[in-house]
N, CA, C and O atoms as a printed pandas DataFrame, in Angstrom:
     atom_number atom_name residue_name chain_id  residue_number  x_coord  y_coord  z_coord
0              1         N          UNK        A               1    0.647   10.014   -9.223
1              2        CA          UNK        A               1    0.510   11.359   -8.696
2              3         C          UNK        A               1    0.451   12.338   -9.854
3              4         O          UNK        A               1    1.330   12.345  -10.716
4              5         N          UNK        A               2   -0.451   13.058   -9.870
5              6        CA          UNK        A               2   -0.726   14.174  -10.754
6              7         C          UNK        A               2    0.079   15.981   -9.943
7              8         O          UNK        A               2   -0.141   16.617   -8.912
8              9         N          UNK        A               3    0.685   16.094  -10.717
9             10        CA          UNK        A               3    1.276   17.202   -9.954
10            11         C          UNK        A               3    0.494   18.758  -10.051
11            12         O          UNK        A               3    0.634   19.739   -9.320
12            13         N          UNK        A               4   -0.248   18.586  -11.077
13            14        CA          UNK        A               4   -1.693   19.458  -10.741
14            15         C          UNK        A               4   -2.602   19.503   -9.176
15            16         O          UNK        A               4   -2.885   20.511   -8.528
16            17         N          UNK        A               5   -2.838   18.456   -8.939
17            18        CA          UNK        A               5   -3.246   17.814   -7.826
18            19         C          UNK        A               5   -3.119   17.947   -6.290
19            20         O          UNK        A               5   -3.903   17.951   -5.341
20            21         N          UNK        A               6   -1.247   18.098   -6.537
21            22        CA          UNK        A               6   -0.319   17.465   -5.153
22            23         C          UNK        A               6   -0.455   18.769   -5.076
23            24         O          UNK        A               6   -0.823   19.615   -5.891
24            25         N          UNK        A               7    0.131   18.843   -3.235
25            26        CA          UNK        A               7    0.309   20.046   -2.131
26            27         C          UNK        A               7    1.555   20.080   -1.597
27            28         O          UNK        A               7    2.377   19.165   -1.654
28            29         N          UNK        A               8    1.685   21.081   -1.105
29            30        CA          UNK        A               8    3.076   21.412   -0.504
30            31         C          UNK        A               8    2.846   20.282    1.183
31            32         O          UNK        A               8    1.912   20.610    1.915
32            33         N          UNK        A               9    3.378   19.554    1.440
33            34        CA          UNK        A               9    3.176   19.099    2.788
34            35         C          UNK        A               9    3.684   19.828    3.718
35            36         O          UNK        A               9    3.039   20.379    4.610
36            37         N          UNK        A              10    5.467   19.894    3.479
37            38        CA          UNK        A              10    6.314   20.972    4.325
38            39         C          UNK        A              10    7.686   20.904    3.574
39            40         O          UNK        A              10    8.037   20.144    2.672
40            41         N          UNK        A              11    8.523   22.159    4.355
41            42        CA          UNK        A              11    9.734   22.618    3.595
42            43         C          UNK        A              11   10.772   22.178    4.911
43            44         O          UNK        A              11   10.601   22.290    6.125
44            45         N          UNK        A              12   11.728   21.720    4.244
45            46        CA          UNK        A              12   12.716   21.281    5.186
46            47         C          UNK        A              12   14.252   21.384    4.821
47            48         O          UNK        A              12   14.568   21.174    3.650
48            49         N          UNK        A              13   15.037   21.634    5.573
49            50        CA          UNK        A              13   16.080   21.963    4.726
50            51         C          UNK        A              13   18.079   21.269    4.751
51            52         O          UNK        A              13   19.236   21.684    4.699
52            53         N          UNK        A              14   17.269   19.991    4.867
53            54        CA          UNK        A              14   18.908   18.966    4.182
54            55         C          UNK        A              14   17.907   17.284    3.942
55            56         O          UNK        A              14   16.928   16.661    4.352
56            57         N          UNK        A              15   19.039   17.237    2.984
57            58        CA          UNK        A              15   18.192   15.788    2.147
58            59         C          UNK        A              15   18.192   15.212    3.442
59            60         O          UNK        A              15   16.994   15.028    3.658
60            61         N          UNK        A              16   18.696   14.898    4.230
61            62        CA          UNK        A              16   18.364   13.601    5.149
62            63         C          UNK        A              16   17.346   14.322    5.878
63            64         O          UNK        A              16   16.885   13.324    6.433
64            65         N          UNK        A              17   16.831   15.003    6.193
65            66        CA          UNK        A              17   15.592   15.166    6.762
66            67         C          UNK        A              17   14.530   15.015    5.504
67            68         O          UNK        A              17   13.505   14.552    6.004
68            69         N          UNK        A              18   14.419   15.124    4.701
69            70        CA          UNK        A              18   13.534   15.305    3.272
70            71         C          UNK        A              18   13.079   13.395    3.104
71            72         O          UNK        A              18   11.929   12.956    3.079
72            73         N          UNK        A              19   14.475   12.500    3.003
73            74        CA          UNK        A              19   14.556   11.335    2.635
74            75         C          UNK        A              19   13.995   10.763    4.133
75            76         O          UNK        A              19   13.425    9.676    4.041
76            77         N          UNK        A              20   14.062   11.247    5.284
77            78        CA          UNK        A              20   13.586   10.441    6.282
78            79         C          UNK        A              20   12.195   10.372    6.232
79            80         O          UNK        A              20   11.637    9.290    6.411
80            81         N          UNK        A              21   11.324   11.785    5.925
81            82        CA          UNK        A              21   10.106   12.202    5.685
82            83         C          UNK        A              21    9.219   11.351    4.533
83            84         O          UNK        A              21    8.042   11.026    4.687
84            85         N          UNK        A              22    9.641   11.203    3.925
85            86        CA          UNK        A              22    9.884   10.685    2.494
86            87         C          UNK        A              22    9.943    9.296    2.885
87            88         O          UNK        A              22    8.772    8.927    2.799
88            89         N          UNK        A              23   10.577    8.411    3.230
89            90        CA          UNK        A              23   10.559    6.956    3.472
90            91         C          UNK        A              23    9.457    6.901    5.025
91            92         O          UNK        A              23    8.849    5.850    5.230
92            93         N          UNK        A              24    9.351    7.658    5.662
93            94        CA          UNK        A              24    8.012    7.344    6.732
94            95         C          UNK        A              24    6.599    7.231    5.489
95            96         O          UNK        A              24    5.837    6.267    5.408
96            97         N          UNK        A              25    6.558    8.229    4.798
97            98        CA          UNK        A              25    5.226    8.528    3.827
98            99         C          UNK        A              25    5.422    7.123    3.394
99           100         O          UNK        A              25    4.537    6.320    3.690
100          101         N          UNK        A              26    6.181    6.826    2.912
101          102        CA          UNK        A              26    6.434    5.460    1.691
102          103         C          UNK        A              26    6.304    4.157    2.811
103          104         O          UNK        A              26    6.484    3.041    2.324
104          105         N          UNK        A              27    6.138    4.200    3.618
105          106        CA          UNK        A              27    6.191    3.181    4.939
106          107         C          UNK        A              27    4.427    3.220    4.908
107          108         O          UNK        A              27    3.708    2.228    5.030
108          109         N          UNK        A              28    4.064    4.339    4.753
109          110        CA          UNK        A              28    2.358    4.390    5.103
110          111         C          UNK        A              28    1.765    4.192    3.621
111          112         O          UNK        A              28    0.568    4.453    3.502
112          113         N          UNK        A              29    2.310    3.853    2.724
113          114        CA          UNK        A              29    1.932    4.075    1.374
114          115         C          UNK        A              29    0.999    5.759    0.895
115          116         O          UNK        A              29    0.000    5.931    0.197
116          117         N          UNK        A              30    1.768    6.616    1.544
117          118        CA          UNK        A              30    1.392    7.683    0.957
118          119         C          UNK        A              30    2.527    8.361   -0.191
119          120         O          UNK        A              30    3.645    8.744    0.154
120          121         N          UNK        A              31    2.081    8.420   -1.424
121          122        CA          UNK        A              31    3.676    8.684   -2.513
122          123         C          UNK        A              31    3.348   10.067   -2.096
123          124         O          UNK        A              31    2.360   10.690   -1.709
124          125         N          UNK        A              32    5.226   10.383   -2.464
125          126        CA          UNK        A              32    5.681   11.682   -2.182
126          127         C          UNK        A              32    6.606   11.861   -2.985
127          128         O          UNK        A              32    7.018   10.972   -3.731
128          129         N          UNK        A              33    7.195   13.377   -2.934
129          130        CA          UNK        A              33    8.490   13.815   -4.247
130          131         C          UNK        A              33    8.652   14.983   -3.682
131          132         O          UNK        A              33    7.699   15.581   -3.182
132          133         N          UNK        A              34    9.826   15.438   -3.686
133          134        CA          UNK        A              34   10.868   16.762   -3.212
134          135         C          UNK        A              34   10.778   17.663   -4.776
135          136         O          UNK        A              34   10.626   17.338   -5.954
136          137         N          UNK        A              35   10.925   18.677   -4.183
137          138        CA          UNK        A              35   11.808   19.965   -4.705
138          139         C          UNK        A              35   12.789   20.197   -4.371
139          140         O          UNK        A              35   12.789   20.186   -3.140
140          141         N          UNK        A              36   14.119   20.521   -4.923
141          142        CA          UNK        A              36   14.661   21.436   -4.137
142          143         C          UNK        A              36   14.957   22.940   -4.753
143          144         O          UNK        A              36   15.620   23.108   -5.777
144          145         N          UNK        A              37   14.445   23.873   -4.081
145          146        CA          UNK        A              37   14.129   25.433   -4.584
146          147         C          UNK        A              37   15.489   26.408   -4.685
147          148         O          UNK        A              37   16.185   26.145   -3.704
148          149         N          UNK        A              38   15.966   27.183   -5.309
149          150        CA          UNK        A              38   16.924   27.651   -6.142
150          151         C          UNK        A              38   17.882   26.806   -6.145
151          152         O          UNK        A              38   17.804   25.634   -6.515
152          153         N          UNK        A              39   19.381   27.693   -5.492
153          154        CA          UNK        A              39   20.556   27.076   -6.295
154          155         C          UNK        A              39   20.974   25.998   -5.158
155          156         O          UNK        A              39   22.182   25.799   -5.022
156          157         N          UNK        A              40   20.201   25.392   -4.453
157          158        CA          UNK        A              40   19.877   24.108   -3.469
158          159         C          UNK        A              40   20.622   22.678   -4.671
159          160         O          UNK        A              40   21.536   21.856   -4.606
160          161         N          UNK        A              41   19.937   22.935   -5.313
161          162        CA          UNK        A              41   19.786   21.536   -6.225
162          163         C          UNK        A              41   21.501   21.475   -6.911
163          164         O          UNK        A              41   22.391   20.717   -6.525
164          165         N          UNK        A              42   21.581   22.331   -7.823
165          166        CA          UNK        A              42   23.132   22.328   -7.939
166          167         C          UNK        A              42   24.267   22.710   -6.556
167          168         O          UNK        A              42   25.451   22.376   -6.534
168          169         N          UNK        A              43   23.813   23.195   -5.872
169          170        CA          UNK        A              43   24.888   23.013   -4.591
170          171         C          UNK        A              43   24.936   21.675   -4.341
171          172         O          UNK        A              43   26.032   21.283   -3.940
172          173         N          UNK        A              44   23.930   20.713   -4.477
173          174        CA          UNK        A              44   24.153   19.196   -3.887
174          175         C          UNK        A              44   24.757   18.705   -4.781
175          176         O          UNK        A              44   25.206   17.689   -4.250
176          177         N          UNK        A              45   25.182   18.710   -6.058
177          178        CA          UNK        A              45   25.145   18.238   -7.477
178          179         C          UNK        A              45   27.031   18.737   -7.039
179          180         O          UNK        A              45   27.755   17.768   -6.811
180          181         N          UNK        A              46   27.514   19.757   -6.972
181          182        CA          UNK        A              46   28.707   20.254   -7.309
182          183         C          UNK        A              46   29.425   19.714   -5.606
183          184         O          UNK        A              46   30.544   19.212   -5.500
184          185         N          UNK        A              47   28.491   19.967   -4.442
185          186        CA          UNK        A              47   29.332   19.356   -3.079
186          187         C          UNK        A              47   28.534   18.549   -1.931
187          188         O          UNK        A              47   28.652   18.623   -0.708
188          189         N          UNK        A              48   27.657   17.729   -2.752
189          190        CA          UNK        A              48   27.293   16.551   -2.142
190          191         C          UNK        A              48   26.065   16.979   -1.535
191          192         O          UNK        A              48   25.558   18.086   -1.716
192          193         N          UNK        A              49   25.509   15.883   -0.662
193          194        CA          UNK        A              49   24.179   16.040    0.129
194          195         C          UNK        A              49   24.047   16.936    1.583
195          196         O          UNK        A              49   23.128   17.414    2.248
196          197         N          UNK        A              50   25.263   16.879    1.645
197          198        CA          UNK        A              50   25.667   17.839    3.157
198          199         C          UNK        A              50   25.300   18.793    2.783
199          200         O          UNK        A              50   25.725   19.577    3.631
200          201         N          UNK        A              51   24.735   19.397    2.016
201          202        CA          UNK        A              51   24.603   21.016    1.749
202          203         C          UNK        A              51   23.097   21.201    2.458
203          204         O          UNK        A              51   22.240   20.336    2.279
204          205         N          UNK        A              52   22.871   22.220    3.161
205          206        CA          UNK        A              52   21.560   22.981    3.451
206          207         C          UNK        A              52   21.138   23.683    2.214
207          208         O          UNK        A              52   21.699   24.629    1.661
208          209         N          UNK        A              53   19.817   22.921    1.801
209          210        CA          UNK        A              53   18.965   23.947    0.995
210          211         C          UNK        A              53   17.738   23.811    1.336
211          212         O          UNK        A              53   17.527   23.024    2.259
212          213         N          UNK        A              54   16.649   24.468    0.759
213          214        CA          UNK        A              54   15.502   24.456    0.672
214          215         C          UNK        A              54   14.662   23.665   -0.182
215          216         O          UNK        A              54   14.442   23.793   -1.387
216          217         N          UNK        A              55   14.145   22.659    0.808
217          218        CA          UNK        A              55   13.440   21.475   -0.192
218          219         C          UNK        A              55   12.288   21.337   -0.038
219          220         O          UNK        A              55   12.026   21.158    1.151
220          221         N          UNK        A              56   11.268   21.330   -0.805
221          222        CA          UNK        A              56    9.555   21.176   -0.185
222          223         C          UNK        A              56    9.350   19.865   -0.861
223          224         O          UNK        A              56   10.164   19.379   -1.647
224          225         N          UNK        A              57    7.841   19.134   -0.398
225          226        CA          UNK        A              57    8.220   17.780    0.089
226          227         C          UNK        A              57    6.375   18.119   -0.302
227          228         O          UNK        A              57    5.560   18.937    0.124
228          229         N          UNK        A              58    6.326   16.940   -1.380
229          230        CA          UNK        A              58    4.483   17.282   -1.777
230          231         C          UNK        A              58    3.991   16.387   -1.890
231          232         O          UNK        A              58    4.599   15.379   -2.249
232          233         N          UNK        A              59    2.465   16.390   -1.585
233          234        CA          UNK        A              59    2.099   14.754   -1.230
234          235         C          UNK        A              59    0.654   15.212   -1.994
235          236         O          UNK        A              59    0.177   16.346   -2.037
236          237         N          UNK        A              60    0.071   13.866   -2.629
237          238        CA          UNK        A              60   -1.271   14.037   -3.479
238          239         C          UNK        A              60   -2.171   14.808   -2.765
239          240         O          UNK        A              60   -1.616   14.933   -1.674
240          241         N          UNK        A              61   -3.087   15.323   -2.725
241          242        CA          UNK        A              61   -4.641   16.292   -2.141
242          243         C          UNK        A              61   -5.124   15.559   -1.028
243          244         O          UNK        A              61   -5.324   15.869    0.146
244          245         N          UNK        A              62   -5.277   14.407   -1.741
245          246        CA          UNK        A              62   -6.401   13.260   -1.041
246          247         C          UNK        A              62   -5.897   12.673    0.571
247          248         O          UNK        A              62   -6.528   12.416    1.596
248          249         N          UNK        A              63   -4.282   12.611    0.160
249          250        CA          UNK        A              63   -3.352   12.215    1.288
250          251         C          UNK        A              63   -2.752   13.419    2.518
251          252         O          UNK        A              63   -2.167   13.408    3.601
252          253         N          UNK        A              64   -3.139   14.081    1.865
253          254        CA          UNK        A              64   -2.608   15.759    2.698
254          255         C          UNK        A              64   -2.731   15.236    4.376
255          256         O          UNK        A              64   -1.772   14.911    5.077
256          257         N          UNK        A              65   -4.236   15.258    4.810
257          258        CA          UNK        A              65   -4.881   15.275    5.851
258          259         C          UNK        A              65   -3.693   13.918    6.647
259          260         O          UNK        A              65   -2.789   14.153    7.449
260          261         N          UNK        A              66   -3.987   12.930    6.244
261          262        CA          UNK        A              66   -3.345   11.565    6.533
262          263         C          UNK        A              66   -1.935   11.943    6.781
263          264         O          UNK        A              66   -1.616   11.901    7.969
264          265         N          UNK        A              67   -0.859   12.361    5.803
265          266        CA          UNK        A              67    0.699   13.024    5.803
266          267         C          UNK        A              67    0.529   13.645    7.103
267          268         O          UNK        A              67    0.849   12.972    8.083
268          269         N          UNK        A              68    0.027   14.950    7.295
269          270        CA          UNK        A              68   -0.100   15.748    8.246
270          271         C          UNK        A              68   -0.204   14.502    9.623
271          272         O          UNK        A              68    0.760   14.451   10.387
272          273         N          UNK        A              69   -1.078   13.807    9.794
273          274        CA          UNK        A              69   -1.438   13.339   11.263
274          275         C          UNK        A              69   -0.028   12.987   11.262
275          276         O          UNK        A              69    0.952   13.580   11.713
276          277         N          UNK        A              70   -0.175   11.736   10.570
277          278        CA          UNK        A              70    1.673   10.753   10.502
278          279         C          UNK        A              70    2.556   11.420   10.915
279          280         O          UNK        A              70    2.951   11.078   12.029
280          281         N          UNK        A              71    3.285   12.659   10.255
281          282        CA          UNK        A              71    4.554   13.164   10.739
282          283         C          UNK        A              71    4.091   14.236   11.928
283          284         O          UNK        A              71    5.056   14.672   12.555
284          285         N          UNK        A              72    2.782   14.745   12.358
285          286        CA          UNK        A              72    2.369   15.031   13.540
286          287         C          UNK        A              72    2.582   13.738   14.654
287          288         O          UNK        A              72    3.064   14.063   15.739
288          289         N          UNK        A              73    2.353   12.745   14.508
289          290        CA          UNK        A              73    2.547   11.384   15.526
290          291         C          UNK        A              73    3.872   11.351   15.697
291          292         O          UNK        A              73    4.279   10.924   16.777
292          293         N          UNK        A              74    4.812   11.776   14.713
293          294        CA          UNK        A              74    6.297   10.924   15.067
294          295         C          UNK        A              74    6.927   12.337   15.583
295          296         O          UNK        A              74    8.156   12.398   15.619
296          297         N          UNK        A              75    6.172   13.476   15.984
297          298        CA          UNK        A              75    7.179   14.414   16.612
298          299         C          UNK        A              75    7.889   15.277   15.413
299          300         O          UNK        A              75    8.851   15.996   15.686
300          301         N          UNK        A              76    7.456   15.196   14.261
301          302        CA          UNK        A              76    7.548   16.170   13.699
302          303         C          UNK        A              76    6.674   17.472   13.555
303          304         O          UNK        A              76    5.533   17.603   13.998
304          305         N          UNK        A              77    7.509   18.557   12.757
305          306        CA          UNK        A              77    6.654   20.121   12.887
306          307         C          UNK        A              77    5.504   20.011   13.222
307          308         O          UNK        A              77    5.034   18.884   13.376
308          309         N          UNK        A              78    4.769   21.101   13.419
309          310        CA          UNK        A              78    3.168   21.404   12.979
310          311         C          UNK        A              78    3.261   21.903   11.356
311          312         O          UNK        A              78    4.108   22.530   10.720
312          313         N          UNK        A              79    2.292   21.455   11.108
313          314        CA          UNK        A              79    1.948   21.701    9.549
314          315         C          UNK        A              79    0.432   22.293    9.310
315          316         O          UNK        A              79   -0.639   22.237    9.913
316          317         N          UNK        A              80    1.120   23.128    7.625
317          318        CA          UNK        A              80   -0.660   24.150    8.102
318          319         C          UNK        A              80   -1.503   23.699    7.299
319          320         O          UNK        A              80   -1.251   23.179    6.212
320          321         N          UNK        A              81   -2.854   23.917    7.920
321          322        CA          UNK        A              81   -4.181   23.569    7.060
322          323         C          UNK        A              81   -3.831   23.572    5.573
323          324         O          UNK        A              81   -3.015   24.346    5.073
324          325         N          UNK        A              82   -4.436   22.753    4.989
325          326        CA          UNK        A              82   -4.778   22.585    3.585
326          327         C          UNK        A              82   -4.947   24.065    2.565
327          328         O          UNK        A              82   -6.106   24.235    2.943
328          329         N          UNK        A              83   -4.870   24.467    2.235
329          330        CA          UNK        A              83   -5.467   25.528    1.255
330          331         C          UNK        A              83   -6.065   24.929   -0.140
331          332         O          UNK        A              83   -5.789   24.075   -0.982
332          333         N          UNK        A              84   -6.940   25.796    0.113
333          334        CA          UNK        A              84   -8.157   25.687   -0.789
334          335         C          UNK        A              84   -7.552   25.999   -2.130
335          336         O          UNK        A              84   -8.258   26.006   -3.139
């Protein structure tokens, strides 16, 4: 994965929703990788994974379309068009 490349898929906000998302992609062989956006990342670091933060969840260009149907099939969000 080139991170030039990759797209935002969607933002979600506690690791176990991120890691569930994340192991469905990896089930379809689509690779994926988290963010987690401000002080998210050290809140988990200082009091564990229970913490709510803001995590976005990015998947290569090519795979966007494919990500989107998948977690559209299993009853997850709507997710938005691609940007150009």
């Amino acid at each position: 994965m080139s991170k030039d490349t990759d797209v935002m898929l969607t933002t979600v906000y506690s690791s176990m929703e991120a890691e569930l998302i994340m192991s469905l992609l990896r089930s379809e062989n689509i690779p994926s990788y988290k963010k987690v956006k401000g002080f998210g990342g050290y809140a988990q670091i200082l009091f564990g994974e229970g913490i709510h933060c803001m995590i976005e969840i990015y998947v290569p260009q090519d795979s966007f379309k494919r990500a989107c149907e998948l977690l559209e099939s299993k009853d997850f969000q709507d997710f938005p068009d691609e940007e150009e």
